[in-house]
N, C-alpha and C positions, 0 to 999 in steps of 0.2 A: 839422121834419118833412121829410124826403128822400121826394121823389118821384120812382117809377121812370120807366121810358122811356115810356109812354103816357100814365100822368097827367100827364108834365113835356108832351109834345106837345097833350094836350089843355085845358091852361091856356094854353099860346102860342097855338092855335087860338082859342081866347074873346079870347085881351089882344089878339092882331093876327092879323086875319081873312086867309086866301090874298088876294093880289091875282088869283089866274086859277088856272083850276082845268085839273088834268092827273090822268092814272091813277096818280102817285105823286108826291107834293110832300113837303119838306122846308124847315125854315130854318136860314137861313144869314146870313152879313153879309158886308160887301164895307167893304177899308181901301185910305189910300192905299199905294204902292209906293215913293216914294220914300227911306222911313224902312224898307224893309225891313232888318231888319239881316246878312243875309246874301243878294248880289242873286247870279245864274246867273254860272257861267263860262265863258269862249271853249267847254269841253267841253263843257257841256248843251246848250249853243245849237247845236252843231254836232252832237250825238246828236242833240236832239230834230225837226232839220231833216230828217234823214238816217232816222231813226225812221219818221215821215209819210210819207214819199218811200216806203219800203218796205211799210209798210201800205197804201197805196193799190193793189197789185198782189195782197193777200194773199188768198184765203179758207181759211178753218177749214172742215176733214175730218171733223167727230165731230157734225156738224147730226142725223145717225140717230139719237141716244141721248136717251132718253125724261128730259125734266125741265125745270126750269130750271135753268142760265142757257141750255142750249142752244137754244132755242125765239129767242133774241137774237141769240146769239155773234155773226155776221158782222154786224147795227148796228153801225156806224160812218159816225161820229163820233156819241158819244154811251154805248156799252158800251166800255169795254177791251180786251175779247178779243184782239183783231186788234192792236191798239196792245201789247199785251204779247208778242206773236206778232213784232211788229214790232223792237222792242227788243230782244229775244232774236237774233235773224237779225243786226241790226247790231254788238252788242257780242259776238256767238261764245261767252258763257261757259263755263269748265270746271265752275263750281259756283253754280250758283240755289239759295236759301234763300229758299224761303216760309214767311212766318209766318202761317198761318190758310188751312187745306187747303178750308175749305167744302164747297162741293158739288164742287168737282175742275174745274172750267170754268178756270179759269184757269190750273192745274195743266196741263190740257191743252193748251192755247192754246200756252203757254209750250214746251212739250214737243215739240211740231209743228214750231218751227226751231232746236232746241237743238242743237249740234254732236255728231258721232256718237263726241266723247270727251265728251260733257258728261254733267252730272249733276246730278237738281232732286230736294234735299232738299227736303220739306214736314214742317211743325208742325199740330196740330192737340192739343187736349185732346178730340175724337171721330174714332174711327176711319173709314178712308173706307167701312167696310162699312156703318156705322150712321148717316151723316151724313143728312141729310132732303132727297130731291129728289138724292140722288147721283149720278154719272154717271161715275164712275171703276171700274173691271173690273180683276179679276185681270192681266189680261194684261198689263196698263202697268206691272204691275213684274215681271213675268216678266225684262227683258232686264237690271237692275240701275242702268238709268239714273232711275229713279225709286223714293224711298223714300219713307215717312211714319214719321214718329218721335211719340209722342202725349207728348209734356213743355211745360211753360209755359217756355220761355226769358224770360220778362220776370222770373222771381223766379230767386234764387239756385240754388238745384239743378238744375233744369233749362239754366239757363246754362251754369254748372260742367261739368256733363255733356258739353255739346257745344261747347265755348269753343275748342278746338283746330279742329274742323269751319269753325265761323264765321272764324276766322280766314282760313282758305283762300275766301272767297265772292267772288263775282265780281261778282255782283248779289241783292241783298235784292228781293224785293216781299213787304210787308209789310202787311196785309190781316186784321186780329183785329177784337178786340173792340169797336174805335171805341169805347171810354165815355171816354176821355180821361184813364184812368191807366195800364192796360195798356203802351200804347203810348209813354207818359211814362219808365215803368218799363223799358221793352226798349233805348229812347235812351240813358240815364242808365249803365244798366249799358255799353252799349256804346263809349258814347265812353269811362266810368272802366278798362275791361277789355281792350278788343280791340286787340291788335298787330296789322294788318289786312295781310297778305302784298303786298296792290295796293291800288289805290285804288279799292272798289267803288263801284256804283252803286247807289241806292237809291229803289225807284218804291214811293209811299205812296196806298193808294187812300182813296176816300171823305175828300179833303182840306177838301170844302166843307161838311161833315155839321157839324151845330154843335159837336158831342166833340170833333171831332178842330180847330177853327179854330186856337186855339190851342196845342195839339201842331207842328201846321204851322207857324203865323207865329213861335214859338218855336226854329223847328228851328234846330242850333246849325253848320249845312254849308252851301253853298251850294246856291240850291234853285229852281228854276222850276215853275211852274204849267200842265199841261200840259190841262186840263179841256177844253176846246175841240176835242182832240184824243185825248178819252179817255172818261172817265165822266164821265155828269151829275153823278151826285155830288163828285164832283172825284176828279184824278191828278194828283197832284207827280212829280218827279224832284229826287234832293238826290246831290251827290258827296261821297264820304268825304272827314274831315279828322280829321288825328288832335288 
């Protein structure tokens, strides 16, 4: 018997009870690091220093728009928003690929120090007009530095599709389905597929969610743990390898 995402939460609730109780709790597990088998390089360490440093001066412009995540966005340490905001500002990219558009909060975040030659493609299988709690508007793609494309990149056509695009990326944040194959599937293709123009950067959110543990301690780049500095749920950063 496979049990979906509530029944699997509400038999871990019966086997092991919250230690402390919060407005949104999750589990997770904690390993050691030394047997990582992909530990950070001189470059994350000196992004994710230089990252902090610039988030700490940032706020986010778009707190008017009625929903969540905006009612958050400037939390920090603790939401992302800011830290994605931050990221952006220090690597300059000419092409952001996100995968999993959501409610547009991050889409925006991101958008807010993207260079005035950049460009943040977004993924989504729902459009941002029908997304739930949206917060994305016509206008943000009026100037052409913002697209949404609604294809699954983790399976073959979708890939196919846009495998020349991803090539060009600067930086991935990568933010779907969290169930733990999705995201298995989008890796797999990418390291078998991608001739990658630079060496991008790739920030994985929701790394401490239990789907994704393993997705992340798996990951086949090198990779830091940026949580502390980001979502509670967890934020990696991984550098490309081909």
């Amino acid at each position: 018997m496979r049990l979906d995402h509530k029944m699997y939460r509400a038999v871990r609730r019966f086997v092991m009870p919250p230690a402390f109780e919060a407005n949104h709790i999750e589990y997770s597990m904690i390993g050691s690091s030394e047997d990582e088998p992909m530990p950070p390089t001189e470059r994350l360490l000196t992004l994710a220093i230089e990252a902090v440093t610039t988030t700490r001066q940032l706020r986010l412009e778009f707190r008017d728009r009625a929903g969540h995540p905006i009612s958050t966005v400037n939390h920090w340490p603790g939401e992302h928003y800011r830290l994605l905001a931050g990221l952006v500002a220090v690597l300059k990219p000419k092409l952001v690929i996100e995968i999993g558009t959501g409610s547009g909060g991050s889409t925006l975040a991101m958008r807010q120090t993207l260079p005035t030659d950049g460009r943040i493609v977004t993924f989504d299988l729902i459009g941002w007009q029908e997304a739930p709690e949206g917060v994305l508007r016509a206008e943000d793609f009026e100037d052409g530095r913002l697209v949404q494309y609604r294809d699954d990149v983790s399976q073959a056509p979708g890939f196919a599709k846009h495998q020349e695009m991803l090539e060009q990326a600067d930086l991935f944040f990568i933010d779907a389905a969290k169930d733990g194959f999705m995201e298995q599937r989008l890796i797999t293709r990418m390291r078998a597929l991608l001739k990658m123009r630079t060496s991008p950067i790739l920030i994985f959110d929701d790394i401490r969610l239990w789907n994704m543990l393993r997705v992340w301690r798996d990951l086949p780049w090198p990779k830091l743990d940026l949580t502390s500095f980001g979502h509670w749920t967890g934020t990696g950063l991984a550098e490309w390898r081909e």
